[in-house]
C-alpha positions as semicolon CSV with decimal commas, in nm:
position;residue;x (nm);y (nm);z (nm)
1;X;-3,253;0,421;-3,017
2;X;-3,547;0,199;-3,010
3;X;-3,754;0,179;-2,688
4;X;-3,627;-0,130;-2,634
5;X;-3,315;-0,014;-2,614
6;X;-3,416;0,242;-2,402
7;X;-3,545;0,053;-2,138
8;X;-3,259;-0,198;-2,108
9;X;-3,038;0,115;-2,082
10;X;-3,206;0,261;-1,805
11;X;-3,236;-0,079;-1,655
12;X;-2,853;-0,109;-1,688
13;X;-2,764;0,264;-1,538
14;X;-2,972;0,188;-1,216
15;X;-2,795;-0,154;-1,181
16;X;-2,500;0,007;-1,209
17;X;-2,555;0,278;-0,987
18;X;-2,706;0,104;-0,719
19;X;-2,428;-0,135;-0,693
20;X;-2,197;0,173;-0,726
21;X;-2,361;0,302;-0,380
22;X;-2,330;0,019;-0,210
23;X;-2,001;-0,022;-0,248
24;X;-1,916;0,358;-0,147
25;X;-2,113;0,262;0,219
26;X;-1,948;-0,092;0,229
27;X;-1,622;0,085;0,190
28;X;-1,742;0,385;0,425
29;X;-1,821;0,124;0,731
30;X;-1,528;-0,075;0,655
31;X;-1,301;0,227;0,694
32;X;-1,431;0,368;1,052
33;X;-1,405;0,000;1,142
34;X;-1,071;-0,029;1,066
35;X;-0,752;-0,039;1,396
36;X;-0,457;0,115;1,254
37;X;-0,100;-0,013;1,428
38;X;0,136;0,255;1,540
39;X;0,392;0,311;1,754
40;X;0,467;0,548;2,038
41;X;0,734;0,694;1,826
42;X;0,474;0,766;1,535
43;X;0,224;0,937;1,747
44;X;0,485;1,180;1,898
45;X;0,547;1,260;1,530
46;X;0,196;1,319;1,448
47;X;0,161;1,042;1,242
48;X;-0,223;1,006;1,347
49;X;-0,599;1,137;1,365
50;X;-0,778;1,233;1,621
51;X;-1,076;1,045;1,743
52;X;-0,957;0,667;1,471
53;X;-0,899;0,368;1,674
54;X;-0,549;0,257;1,658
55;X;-0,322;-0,012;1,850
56;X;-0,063;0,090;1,987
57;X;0,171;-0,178;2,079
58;X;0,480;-0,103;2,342
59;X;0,637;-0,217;2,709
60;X;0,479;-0,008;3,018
61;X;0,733;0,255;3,129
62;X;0,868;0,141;3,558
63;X;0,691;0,364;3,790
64;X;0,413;0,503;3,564
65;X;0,116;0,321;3,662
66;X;-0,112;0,568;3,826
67;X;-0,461;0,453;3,994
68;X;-0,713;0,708;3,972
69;X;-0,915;0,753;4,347
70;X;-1,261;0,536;4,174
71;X;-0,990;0,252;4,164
72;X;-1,095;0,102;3,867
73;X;-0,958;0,409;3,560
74;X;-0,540;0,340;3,553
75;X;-0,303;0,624;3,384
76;X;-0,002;0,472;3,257
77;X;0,304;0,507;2,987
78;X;0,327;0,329;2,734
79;X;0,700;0,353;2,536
80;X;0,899;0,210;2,335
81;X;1,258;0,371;2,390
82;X;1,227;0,643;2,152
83;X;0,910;0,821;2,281
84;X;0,619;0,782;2,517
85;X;0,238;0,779;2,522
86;X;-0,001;0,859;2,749
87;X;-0,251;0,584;2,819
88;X;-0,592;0,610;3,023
89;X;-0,780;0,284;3,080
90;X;-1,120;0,249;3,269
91;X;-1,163;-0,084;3,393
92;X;-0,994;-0,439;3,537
93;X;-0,650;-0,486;3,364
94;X;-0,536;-0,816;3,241
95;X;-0,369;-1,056;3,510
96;X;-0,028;-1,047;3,351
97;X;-0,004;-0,621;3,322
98;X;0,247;-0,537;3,499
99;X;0,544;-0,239;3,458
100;X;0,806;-0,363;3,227
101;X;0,571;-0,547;3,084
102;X;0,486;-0,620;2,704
103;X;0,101;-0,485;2,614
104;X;-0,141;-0,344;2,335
105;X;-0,390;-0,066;2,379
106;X;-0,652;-0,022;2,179
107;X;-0,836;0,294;2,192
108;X;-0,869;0,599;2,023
109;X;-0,626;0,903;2,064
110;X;-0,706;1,295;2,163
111;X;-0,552;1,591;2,038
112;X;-0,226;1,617;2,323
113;X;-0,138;1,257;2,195
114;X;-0,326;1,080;2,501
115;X;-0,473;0,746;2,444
116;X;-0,826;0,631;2,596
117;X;-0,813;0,269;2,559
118;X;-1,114;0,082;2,536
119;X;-0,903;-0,242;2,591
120;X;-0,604;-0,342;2,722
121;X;-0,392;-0,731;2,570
122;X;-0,107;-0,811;2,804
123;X;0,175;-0,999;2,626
124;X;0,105;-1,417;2,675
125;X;0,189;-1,492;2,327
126;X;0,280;-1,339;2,037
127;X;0,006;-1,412;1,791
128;X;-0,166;-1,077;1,848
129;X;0,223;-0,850;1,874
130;X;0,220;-0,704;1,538
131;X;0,595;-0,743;1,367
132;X;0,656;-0,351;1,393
133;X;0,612;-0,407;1,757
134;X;0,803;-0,689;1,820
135;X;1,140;-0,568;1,653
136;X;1,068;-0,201;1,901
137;X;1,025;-0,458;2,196
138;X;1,326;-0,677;2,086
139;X;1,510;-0,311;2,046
140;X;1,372;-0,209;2,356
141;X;1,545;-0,517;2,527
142;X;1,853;-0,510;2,352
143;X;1,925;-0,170;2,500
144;X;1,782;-0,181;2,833
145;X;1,559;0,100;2,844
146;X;1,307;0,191;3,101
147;X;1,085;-0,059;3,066
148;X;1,230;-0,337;2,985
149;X;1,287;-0,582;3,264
150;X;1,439;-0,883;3,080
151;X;1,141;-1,062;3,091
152;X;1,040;-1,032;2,693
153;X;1,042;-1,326;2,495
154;X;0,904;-1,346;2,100
């Protein structure tokens, strides 16, 4: 191989290998990033890892809504018909939460399967009700569980 050839080689390999590590952080931010849907019934299965962020779409079970004693961090249930999770939000609720109600939690989940939402979306449209969770809320209706109060319209 002539030095030439040489150099354009090793010019090529750290072209390549550069762009090649890039990519593998790109990918690596893109991934912890990243809100994974599920539903009630898949976290009671397991279905999920510790400390990710994930959505978790469902109605808020009647008489779970819980104010702590600071006023402002709300325990509630979140189900939808099959199985229930645990939900623990710090802060001012949207206006239209309510039991019965139609929501998303976002937030990350601990090892017993609680979620610590960071936010809280209460059902005004459905441009943000993922079509897993509308058929479960539609379901949910359909056979009147807890929860449901009639009021859910996609």
């Amino acid at each position: 191989m002539s030095p030439t050839q040489k150099k354009r080689f090793t010019i090529v390999a750290v072209i390549i290998t550069g762009v090649a590590i890039a990519t593998f952080f790109s990918l690596q931010a893109v991934q912890k990033n990243i809100e994974y849907f599920l539903t009630p019934s898949q976290i009671s299965n397991g279905e999920f890892k510790v400390e990710q962020r994930y959505k978790v779409a469902g109605l808020v079970k009647n008489n779970s809504l819980i104010t702590a004693t600071n006023g402002i961090t709300r325990d509630f249930t979140i189900t939808d018909c099959a199985n229930d999770v645990k939900v623990q939000y710090t802060g001012i609720l949207p206006d239209l939460f309510r039991e019965g109600q139609a929501i998303v939690a976002v937030g990350k989940l601990d090892s017993n399967k609680k979620m610590i939402a960071a936010q809280v979306l209460a059902k005004h449209d459905e441009n943000y009700v993922p079509n897993e969770a509308a058929e479960t809320m539609m379901m949910a209706q359909a056979n009147k569980c807890d929860g449901a109060d009639g009021a859910i319209k996609f």
